[in-house]
N, C-alpha and C positions, 0 to 999 in steps of 0.2 A: 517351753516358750522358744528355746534356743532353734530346738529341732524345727519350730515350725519355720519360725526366722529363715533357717538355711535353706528350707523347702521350698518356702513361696519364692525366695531368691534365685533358685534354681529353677523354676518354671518363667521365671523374667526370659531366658530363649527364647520364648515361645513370640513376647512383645517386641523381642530382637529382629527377630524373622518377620514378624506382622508389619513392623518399622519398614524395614527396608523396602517388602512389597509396596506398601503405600508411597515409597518414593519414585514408582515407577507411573504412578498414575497423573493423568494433565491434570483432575479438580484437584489434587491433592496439595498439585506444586502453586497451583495458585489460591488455593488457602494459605498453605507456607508464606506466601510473599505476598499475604494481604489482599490479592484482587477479588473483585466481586464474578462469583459463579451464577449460573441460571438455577432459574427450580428444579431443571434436570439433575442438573450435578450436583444440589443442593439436596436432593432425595434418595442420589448414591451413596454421597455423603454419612445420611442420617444410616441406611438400612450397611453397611460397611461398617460404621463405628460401634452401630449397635449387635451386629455379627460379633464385633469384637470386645464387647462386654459381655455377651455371652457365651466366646469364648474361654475369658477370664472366670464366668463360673463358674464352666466345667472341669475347668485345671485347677479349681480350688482344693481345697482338703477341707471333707465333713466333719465336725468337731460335736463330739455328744459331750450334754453337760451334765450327766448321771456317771460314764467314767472317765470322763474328761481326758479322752483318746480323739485319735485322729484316723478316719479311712481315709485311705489314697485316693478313690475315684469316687465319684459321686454318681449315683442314681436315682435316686430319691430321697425325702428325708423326713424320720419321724418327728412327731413331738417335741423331742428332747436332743433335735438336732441341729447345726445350725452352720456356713461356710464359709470357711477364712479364703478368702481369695482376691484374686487382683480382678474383678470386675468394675472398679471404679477407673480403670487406667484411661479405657477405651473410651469412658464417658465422658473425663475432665480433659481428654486429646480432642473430643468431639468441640468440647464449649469452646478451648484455647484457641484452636483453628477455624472453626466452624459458624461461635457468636451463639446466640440465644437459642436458635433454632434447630440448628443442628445438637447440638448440647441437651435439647428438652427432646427433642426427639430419639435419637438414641439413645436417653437416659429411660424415656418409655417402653422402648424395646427393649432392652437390659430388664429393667425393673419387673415388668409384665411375665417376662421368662421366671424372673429367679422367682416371683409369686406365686407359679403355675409348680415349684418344683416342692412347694407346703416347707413344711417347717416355724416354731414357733416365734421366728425372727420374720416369716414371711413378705407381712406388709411392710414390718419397717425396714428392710433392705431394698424391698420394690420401691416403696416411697423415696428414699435415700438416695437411690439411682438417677433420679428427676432432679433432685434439690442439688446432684452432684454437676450434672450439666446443667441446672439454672446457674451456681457459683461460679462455675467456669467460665461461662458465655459473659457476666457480670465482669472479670476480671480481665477477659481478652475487651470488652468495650471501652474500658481505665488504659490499652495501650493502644489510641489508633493511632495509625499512620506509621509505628513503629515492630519490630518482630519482639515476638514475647521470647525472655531468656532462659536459661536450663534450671536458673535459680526459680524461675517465677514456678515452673511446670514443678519441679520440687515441693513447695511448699503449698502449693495450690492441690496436688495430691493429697498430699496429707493433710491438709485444710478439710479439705471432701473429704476423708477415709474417720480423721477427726469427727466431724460431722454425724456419719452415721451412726459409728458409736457410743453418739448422743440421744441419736431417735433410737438407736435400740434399747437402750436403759428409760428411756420416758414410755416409749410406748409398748415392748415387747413385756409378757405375760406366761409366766408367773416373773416378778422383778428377779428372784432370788436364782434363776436361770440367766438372765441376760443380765447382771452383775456376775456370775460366775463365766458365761463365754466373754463379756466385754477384757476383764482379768488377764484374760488365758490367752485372749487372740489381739487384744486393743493395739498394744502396743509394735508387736512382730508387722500387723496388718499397717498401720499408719506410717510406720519405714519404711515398708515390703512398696508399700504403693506409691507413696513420694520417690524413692529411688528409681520406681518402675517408669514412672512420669517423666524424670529428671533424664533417665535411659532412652525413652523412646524421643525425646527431644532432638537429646545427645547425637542420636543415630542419625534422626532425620538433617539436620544442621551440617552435621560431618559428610555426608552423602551430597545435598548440595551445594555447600564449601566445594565442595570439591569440583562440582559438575562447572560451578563458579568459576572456577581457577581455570580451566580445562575451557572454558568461553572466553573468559580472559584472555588465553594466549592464541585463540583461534581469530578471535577478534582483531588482536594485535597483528596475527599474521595478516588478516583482510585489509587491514589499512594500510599495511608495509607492503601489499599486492595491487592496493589502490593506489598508492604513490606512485609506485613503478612505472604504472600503466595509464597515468594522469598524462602524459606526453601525447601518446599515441590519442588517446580517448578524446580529447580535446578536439579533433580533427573530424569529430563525427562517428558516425558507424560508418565503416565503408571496409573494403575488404582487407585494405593493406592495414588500417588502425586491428581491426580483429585480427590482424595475423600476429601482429607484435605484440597483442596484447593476449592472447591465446600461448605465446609462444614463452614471456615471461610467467606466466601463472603456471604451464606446464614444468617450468623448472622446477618451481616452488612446492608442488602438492603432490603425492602422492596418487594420481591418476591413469588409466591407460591412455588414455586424451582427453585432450578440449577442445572445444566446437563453438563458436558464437554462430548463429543466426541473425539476419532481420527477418522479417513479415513474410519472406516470398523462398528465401533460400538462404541454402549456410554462405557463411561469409568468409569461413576459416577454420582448419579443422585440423591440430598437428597432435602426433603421437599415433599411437596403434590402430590401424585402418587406415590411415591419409591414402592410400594407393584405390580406394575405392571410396570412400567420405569423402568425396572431392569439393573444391572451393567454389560457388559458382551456382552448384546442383541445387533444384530446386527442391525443397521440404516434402521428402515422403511421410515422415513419421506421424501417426496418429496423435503419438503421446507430445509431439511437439506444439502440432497443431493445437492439443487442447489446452499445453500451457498458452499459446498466445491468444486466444480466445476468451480463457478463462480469468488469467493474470496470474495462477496458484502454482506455488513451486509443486513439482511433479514427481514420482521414482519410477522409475519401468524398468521390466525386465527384460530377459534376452527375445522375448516371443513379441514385446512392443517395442523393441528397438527397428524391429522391419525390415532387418537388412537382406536385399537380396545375395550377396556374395556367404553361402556355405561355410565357408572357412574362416570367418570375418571374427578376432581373438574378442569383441566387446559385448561382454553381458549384463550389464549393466548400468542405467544411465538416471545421473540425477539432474534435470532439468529446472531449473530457474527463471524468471522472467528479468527481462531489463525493458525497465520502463524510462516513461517523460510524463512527468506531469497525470500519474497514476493511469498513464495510457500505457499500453505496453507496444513499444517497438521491435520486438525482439527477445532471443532467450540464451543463457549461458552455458552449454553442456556439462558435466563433466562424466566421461564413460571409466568405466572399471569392468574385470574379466570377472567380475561373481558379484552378484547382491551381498555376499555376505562381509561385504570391503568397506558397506555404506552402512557408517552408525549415527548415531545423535553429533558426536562432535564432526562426521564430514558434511552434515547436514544443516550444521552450526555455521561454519564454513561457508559453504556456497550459499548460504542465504545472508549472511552478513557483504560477503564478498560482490551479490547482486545488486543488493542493495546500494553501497558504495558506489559500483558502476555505473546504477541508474542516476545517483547525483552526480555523476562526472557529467555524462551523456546531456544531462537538465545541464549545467554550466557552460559545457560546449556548446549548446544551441542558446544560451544567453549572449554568451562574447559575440558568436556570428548575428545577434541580433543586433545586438552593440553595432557593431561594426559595419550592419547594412543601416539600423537607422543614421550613423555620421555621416557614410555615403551618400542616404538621402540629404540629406541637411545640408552636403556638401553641394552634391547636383541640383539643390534645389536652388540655391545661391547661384550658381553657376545658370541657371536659369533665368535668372532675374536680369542678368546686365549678357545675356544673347545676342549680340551682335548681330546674326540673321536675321530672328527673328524681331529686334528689336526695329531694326531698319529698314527691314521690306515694311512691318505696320505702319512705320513712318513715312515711309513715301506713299503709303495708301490713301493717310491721310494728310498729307501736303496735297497731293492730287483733288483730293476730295472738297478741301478747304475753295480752291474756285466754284467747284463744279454743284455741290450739296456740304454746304456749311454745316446743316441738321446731320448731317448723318457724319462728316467728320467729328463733331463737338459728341455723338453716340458711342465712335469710334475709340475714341479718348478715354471717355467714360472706361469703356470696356476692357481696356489696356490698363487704364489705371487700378481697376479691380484685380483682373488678372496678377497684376505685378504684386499689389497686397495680397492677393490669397497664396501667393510663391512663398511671400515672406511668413506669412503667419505658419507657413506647413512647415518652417524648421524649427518652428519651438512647441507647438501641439503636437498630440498624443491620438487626438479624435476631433472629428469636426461632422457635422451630419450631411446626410444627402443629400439635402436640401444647401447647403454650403457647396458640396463637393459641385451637384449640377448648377450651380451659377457659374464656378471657375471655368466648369465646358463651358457655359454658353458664353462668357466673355470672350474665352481664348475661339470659340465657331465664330461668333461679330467679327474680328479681325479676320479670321481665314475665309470666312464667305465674300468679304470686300474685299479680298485679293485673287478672291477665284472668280469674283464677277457674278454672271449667273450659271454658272458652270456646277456650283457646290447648293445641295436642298438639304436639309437638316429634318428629321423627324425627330419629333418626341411623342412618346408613349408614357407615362411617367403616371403613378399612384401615388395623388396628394397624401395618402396616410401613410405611405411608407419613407417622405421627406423627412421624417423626424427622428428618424436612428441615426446610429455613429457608423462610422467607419474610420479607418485612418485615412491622415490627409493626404491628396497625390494621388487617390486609390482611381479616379475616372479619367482624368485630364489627359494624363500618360498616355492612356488606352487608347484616346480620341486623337491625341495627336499622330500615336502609330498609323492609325487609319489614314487618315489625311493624309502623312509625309511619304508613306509607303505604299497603302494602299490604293491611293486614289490620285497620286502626283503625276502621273502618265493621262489619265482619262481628260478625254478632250471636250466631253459634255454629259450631262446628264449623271453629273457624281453624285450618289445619295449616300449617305448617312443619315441612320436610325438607331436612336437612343432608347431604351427600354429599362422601366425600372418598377416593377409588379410587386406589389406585396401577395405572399400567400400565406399559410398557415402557419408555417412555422420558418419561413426566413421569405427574405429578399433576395430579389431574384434580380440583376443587374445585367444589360446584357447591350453591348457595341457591334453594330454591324456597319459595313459598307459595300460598295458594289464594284472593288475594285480589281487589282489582276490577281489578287490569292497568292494562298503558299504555296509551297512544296511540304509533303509529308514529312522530309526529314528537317526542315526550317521550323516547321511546328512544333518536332520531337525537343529542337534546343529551346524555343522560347518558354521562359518561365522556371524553365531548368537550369541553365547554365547564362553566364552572361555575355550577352552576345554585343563584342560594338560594331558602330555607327559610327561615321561624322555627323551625318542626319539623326541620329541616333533620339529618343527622345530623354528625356531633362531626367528621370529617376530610373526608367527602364523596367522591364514588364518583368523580370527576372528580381527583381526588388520590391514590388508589387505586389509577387504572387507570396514571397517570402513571409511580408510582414503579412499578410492574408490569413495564412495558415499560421501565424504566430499568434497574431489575436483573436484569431476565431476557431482554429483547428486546422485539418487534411480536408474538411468536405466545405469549405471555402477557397479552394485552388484553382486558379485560371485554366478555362476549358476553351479551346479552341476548335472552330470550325471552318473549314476553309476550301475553297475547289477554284481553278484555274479558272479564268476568265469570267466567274462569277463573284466571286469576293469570298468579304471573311465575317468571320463572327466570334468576337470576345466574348467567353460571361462568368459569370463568379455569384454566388450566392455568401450571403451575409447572415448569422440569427440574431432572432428578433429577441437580445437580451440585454440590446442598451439602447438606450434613448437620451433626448439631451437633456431631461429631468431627472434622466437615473443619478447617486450621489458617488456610483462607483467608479464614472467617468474620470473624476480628478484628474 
């Protein structure tokens, strides 16, 4: 009994080594830590575990109960023969990890093998194989939400090895055989296998522990790399933020360089190459493009890095996305002179590290939103008590009061709405189109009776598109550029045309006029940068386009069209995904 003891103990290597493999596998790690697998990996799962109970019983020792000796290897087995082995290991790892299904189906394959190998134990070890991973899968459902311990897999072993040794004595034939193998092998087996369980645990725990500890500190370095670089990042992606922030993280990691990108070219790129990775270049690399396309951190090699300079030290590069708002803006580099530089923990790394970026990036564009909606709020106040314009509508209608009382007391009217939809746009969030086009047409009332018959107004407008949101401010501005700029030289025949179409999947918003036009490079600033005026209008087109693209996206941006002596054209589309019924307006 001794001898067998020491035997089956010494073939445990075998579950040492099986251990560890399995720790290299993704279903494996996420059985270990509880999450749910598909039925793919739920069927690698079964046929893997059940491999591995019947590997355990071919590394058994056959045991005859006529000399009640042990062969080493097993091939077959008579009658009178019957196998001590650790085949229950693989099955009660299947149930622990696995749950019900994995557990009864490896215990099927286990079981199905060791029946096919005869012997008068045959059924009741096959059978015992099954009831091993039904108890196991039983005993992992008794701990959800938490990881089963070295104790539990210990005795749950042996619970199952217990077990068998029971259906071999009820149902194995002749008794007086399976009362002498239970004897001989009961007790060595129900150790042998509990220790084995408790082993394979052991391994797998101390392997992740570790990989744990080893994320741990890679994580802590990504946050201690995200603080650094929380200065710079706040400012936006722009060249000079990615250089300082390229340039600290280069200190920090272990790299041949680092490179940010946005969408069209690098931004920043210091360490090995900088002499030909230049700042600026626009994005050759295939494997870059397909991270910003696709959003998936990336590895490539020396042959996808693309570089055309020969002598160029970087062979390898691990690509990350940095995103906004699960849109991806951009991508992180980090190159190395060999693939073989990049393991799981630098991988750990620049994906923790992107990640954290992409929430700076998201906070940066909250403050600047901060910061343009007070502007508006501010300008819009600053609109309200306008002295210009406050004073020319009032001599329009003092004049008017002799001449057309009706149309002064309209006049009024029109002003006083105007004035309240100034006030109401600094404390709303949304107001609909049908709101937005009353503000134009108050604030056109006043400017058409001060242009006389000089100024004709069109509208085109799509009564079913009046009922969506937009933010406030979002037409007025627009209307007033026209007028103040476009059209304050024209000595007759000013027209402005308002257009507002629904199509299939957004709103299509669009200002024209017929007056002296831009210049190409006056077009290239509006919406981009802020351009003043004293004339200037109340929230300004560069604050407009901002909030545009904040609450709708990039394919809501002010588009301008415009040619010398024929005029211009504003337009902006909107999607059709709030209405003033919608409840997410708030």
């Amino acid at each position: 009994m001794f001898e067998l003891l020491l035997t089956m103990l010494e073939r445990l290597g075998i579950i040492v080594t099986v251990a560890f493999i399995m720790t290299r596998l993704s279903f494996f790690r996420q059985l270990i830590n509880r999450q749910q697998i598909d039925r793919k990996q739920q069927a690698y799962a079964i046929l893997f575990f059940g491999f591995f109970g019947i590997i355990g019983t071919y590394t058994g020792l056959a045991f005859s109960t006529e000399t009640l000796g042990f062969n080493r290897w097993i091939t077959e087995l008579n009658d009178s023969e019957a196998i001590a082995n650790s085949r229950v290991i693989g099955i009660v790892m299947a149930g622990l990890l696995g749950g019900y299904k994995v557990g009864i189906g490896a215990g099927l394959i286990a079981g199905i093998h060791r029946m096919s190998l005869g012997g008068f134990t045959a059924f009741s070890c096959g059978f015992s194989a099954v009831v091993a991973g039904l108890l196991a899968g039983f005993i992992r459902s008794k701990y959800k939400g938490k990881r089963i311990s070295v104790a539990v897999a210990l005795l749950t072993g042996a619970l199952a090895e217990s077990i068998q040794m029971g259906i071999i004595l009820l149902s194995s034939q002749p008794f007086s055989k399976a009362l002498a193998l239970v004897e001989s092998i009961g007790l060595p087996m129900i150790f042998a296998n509990g220790v084995g369980s408790a082993l394979f645990f052991l391994i797998i725990l101390t392997v992740i522990n570790e990989e744990e500890k080893v994320g741990a500190v890679q994580a802590q370095k990504a946050l201690s790399l995200a603080e650094n670089t929380l200065t710079h990042l706040r400012k936006g992606l722009t060249p000079e933020s990615a250089k300082e922030t390229c340039k600290i993280i280069y200190r920090e990691v272990n790299a041949s360089a680092v490179a940010i990108t946005d969408m069209e070219k690098i931004l920043a790129h210091v360490g090995l190459g900088n002499n030909h990775h230049k700042a600026l270049s626009p994005i050759q690399t295939h494997s870059t493009k397909q991270v910003l396309r696709y959003g998936n951190l990336l590895v490539a090699g020396k042959n996808d890095i693309q570089c055309q300079d020969p002598s160029c030290p970087l062979g390898a590069v691990v690509i990350a996305p940095l995103k906004k708002r699960d849109e991806t803006v951009g991508t992180l580099k980090f190159y190395f002179s060999s693939d073989k530089e990049i393991d799981n923990v630098v991988i750990q790394l620049i994906t923790g590290l992107s990640s954290l970026m992409s929430h700076q990036l998201e906070i940066s564009e909250a403050e600047n939103a901060s910061k343009l909606v007070k502007e508006a709020e501010i300008k819009a106040l600053q609109a309200q008590i306008s002295p210009h314009f406050l004073f020319n509508s009032l001599n329009v209608i003092v004049s008017l009061i002799r001449t057309d009382p009706k149309k002064a007391r309209k006049l009024l009217i029109s002003l006083s709405h105007f004035f309240r939809q100034n006030l109401t746009a600094t404390t709303a969030k949304w107001t609909t189109v049908q709101e937005e086009l009353k503000h134009v047409q108050a604030y056109l009332s006043v400017e058409e009776a001060r242009f006389s018959d000089r100024l004709t107004v069109t509208y085109h407008v799509d009564e079913s598109a009046l009922s969506y949101l937009v933010p406030p401010l979002s037409l007025q501005p627009i209307v007033e550029n026209g007028v103040k700029h476009g059209l304050k030289d024209r000595e007759e025949n000013a027209h402005l045309i308002i257009e507002i179409k629904e199509r299939e999947s957004d709103i299509y918003i669009s200002i024209s006029d017929n007056g002296i036009g831009m210049t190409r490079e006056r077009i290239s600033e509006l919406g981009q940068d802020q351009v003043s005026s004293p004339t200037g209008t109340g929230v300004g087109l560069y604050n407009i386009n901002k909030r545009l693209i904040m609450m709708f996206g990039n394919q809501a941006k002010l588009h301008f069209n415009s040619e010398a002596s024929i005029g211009t054209t504003v337009s902006f589309t909107i999607a059709k995904k709030l209405n003033k019924d919608d409840k997410t307006n708030g």
